[in-house]
C-alpha positions in Angstrom: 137.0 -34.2 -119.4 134.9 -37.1 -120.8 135.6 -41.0 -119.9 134.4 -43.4 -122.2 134.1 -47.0 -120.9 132.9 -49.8 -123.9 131.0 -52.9 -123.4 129.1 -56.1 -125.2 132.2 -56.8 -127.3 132.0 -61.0 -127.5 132.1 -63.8 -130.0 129.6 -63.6 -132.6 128.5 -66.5 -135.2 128.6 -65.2 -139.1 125.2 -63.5 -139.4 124.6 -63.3 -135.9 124.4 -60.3 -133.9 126.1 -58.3 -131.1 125.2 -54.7 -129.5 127.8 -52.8 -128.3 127.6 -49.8 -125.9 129.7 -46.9 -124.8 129.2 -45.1 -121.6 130.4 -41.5 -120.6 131.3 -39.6 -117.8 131.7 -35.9 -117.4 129.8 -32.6 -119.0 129.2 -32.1 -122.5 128.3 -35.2 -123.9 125.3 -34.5 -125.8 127.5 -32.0 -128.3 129.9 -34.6 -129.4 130.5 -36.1 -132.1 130.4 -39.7 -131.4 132.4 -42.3 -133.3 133.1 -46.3 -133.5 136.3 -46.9 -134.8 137.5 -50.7 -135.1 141.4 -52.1 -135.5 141.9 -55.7 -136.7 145.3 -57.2 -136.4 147.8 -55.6 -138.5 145.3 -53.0 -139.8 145.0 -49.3 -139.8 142.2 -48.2 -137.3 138.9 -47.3 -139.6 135.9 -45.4 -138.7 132.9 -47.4 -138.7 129.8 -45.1 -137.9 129.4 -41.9 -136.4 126.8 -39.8 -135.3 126.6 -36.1 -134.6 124.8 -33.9 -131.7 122.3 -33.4 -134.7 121.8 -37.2 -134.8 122.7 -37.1 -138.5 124.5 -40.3 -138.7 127.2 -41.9 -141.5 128.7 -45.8 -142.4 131.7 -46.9 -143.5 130.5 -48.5 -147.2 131.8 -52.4 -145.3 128.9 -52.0 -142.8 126.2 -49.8 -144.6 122.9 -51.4 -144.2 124.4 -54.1 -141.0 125.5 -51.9 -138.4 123.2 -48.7 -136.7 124.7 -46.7 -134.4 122.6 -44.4 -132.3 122.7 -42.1 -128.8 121.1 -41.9 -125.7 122.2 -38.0 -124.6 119.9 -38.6 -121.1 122.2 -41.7 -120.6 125.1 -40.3 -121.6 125.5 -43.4 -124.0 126.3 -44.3 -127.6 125.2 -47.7 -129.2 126.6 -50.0 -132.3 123.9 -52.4 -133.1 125.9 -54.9 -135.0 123.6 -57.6 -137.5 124.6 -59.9 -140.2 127.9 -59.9 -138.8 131.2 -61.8 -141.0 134.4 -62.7 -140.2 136.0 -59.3 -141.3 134.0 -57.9 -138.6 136.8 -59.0 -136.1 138.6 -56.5 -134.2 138.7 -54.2 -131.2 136.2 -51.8 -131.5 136.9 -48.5 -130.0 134.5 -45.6 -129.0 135.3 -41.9 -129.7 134.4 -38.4 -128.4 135.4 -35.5 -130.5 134.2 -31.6 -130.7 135.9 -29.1 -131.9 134.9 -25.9 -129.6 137.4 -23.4 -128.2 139.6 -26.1 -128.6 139.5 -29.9 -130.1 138.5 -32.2 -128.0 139.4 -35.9 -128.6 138.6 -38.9 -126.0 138.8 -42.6 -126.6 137.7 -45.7 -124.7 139.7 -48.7 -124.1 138.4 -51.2 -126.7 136.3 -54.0 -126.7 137.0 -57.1 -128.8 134.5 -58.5 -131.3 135.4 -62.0 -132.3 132.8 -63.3 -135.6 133.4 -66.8 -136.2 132.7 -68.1 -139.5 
């Protein structure tokens, strides 16, 4: 069982900058795939970056080049570093947990709001 608890959501100015974290409980962590998934208001939620146990990582095409995302295994934590932020930026952004082992296993966090004004 994995809990994932997100942080550093905010208000952001266009082009400014925000870091978010998510931090995990439990066993496991460091084989997980590790996702950031964001939902704006009446829009499907999209994957934004992920990052395997392999630290091979991958972008949504809207944040390519603005956003890194990155791991700590030792601290059991999983960052979205967040630059040159716009207004389409705003929404909740959610952390995932997923591994496919003897079984799939599929944990998300709570959300954290991101609010870019422009």
């Amino acid at each position: 069982q994995v809990q994932l608890v997100e942080s550093g959501g905010g208000l952001a100015q266009h082009g400014g900058s925000l870091r978010l974290s998510c931090a995990a409980s439990g066993s496991g962590f460091s084989i997980y795939v590790l996702g950031w998934y964001r939902e704006a208001p009446g829009k499907q939620r999209e994957l934004v970056a992920s990052i395997a146990s392999s630290n091979k990582t991958s972008y949504a095409d809207s944040v390519n080049g603005r956003f890194t995302i990155s791991r700590d295994n030792a601290k059991k934590t999983v960052y979205l570093q967040m630059n040159s932020l716009k207004p389409e930026d705003t929404a909740v952004y959610y952390c995932n947990a997923y591994v496919n082992f003897d079984k799939k296993y599929d944990y998300w966090g709570q959300g954290t709001q991101v609010t870019v004004s422009s």
